[in-house]
C-alpha positions, 0 to 999 in steps of 0.5 A: 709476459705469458701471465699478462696476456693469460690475465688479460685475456680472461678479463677480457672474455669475462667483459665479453660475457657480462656485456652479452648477459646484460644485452640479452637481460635488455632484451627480455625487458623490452620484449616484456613491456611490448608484451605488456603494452600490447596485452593492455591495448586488446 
C-alpha cells in the first residue's frame, strides 16, 4: 500500500513539473512574438 502511494506520488510531482516547464516554455514564446511584433511595428 505505502509503494502505491510513493509511486503515485511521484508521478504525480513528475506531471506537476512537466506542466509547470511547458507553461513557462509558452510563456517565453508568446513573450518573444509580442517582442517580435513590436520590433517590426518601430
Amino acid at each position: 500500500m505505502v509503494r502505491k502511494i510513493v509511486t503515485i506520488a511521484l508521478i504525480g510531482s513528475g506531471l506537476m513539473m512537466a506542466a509547470c516547464n511547458t507553461v513557462r516554455g509558452a510563456a517565453r514564446d508568446v513573450n518573444s512574438a509580442a517582442n517580435a511584433t513590436q520590433n517590426a511595428m518601430h
